[in-house]
MIBATOR-978324 format. One record per residue (C-alpha): x, y, z. Coordinates in pm, whole numbers, plus 50000, padded with zeros to 5 digits. Layout:
<atoms>
XYZ;...
</atoms>
This chain:
<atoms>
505095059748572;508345075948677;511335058848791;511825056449121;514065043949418;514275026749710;512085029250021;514465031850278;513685031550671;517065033550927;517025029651332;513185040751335;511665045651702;508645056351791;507555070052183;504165074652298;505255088752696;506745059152816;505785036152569;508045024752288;505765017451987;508785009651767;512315008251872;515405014051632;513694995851324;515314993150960;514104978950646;514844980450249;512224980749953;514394980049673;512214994749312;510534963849153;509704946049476;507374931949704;508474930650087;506504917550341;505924930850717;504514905750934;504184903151298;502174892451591;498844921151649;500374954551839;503854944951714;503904977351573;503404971751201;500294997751172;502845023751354;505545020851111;503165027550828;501955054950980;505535072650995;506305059950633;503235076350503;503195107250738;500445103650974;502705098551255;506235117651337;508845090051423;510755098951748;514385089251610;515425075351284;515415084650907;512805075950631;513765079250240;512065074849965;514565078649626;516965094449843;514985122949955;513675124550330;509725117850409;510445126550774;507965160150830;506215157750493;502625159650506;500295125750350;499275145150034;503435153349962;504665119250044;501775107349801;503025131549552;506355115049595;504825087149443;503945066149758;500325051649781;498845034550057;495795009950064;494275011250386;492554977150533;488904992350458;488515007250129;488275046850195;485405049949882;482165074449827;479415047549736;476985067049589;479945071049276;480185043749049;483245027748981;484845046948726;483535082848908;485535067149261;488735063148999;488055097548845;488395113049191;491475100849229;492575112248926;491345146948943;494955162849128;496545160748830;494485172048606;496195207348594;493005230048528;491455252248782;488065259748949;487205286448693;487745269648387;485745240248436;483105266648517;483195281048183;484125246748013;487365257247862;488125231247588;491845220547782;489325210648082;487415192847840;490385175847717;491635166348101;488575153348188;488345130947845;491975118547923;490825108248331;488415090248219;490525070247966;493065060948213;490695053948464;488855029648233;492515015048145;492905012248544;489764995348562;490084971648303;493824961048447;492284954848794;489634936248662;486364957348715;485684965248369;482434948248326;481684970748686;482575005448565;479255016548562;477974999848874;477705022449237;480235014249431;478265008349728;476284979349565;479544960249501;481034932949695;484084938549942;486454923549748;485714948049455;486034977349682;489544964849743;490114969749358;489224999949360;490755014249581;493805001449440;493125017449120;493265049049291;496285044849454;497775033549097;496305064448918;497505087349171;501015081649008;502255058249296;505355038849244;505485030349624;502795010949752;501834998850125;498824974450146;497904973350475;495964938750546;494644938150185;493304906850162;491334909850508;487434901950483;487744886050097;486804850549987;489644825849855;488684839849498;489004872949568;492654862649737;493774845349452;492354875049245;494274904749413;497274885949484;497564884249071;496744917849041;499664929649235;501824906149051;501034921248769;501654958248837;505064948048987;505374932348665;504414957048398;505294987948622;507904976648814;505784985949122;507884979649490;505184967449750;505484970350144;502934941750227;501344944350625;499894905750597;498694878150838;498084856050549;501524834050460;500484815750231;499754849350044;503164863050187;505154833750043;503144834049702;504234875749697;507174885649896;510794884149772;511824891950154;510394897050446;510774912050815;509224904251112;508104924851413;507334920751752;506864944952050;508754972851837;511534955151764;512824935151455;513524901051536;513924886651172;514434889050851;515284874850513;512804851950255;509644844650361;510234806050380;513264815350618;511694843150846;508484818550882;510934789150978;512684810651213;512364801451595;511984833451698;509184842351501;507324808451558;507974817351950;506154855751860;503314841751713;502714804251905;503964814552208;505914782252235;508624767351971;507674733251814;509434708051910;510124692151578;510984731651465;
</atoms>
């Protein structure tokens, strides 16, 4: 994978008419690791995601990724910066198997056009050989490779999770935002992804934003964390001090414990 650099938001806001979505929000990923972005439902999480992979045009405020400006970029050039995204329901054609789903994902970089995989020029040959190497590597790292040759639709929710990570990962990302990944699996399938994406921080040196209403999984993942609610940051630091932090137990409970 190629090197990257830091994913770098400053004084973000966001306007819909009157309504202020986000207002002046920063936050760091520094390269090799694994933020989380937690917050109380409409705090604005899903909106800032949006911005940082181009869905949605911030009203004020920068976005950088390595240095160089995502503000205006369309999706498919801010993923060809290297940033991936993994929405909460897996974005998969089900009548593909496993290894065809990671194929697809593959197939943008293949370099070969329409016309000579028509005539089955031997460099197309040769692409399509090397996809579906890398996509069996994929597999095999995010452990589906006893499932390669299963459709996808027949596979369990967690797996579809996998996969669509794999994608993201083949794609060339070095940036990843999980939005909610873990939402709808079993405790097995928790433990399961959660060492997944330890391990491609690990061997890749991956950097992770991580949208999560799971702590325990934040604490197990996150080297930081920041909190929003209603637009605005109102914490931030290491998960165990952002989730002992009376203003964020006062976001989510409503009330502060009294022994807090």
């Amino acid at each position: 994978m190629k090197p990257h650099g830091a994913l770098v938001v400053r004084s973000l806001s966001v306007r819909f008419g009157g309504v202020h979505a986000l207002e002046n929000v920063s936050l760091s990923v520094e390269p090799g690791t694994i933020v989380g972005l937690i917050g109380p439902n409409g705090a604005g999480k899903s909106t800032l995601l949006n911005c940082i992979s181009g869905i949605s045009r911030p009203t004020a405020g920068t976005i950088e990724l390595g240095g160089e400006s995502l503000v205006g970029k369309r999706p498919d050039q801010i993923a060809g910066m290297g940033l991936g995204r993994v929405f909460q329901h897996p974005q998969l054609i089900p009548e593909l198997s496993v290894l065809e789903n990671l194929m697809v994902a593959h197939h943008r970089r293949l370099g070969y056009s329409v016309i000579g995989e028509m005539i089955g020029l031997p460099s197309v040959h040769r692409a399509e050989e090397q996809a579906r190497h890398e996509a069996t590597q994929v597999a095999t790292r995010v452990g589906l490779a006893a499932s390669v040759d299963m459709m996808t639709g027949s596979l369990p929710y967690g797996h579809r999770k996998l996969i669509e990570l794999g994608r993201v990962i083949l794609m060339g990302a070095t940036q990843l935002l999980l939005d909610e990944p873990i939402a709808g699996l079993n405790e097995a399938e928790i433990e399961h992804l959660g060492h997944v994406v330890l391990e491609l921080r690990r061997e890749h040196g991956l950097s992770v934003l991580l949208v999560e209403h799971n702590m325990g999984l934040v604490r197990r993942l996150c080297d930081r964390a920041f909190v929003l609610d209603a637009g605005s940051t109102i914490a931030e630091g290491t998960p165990d001090e952002v989730l002992n932090d009376p203003r964020v137990l006062l976001a989510y409970l409503g009330e502060v414990p009294t022994d807090a």
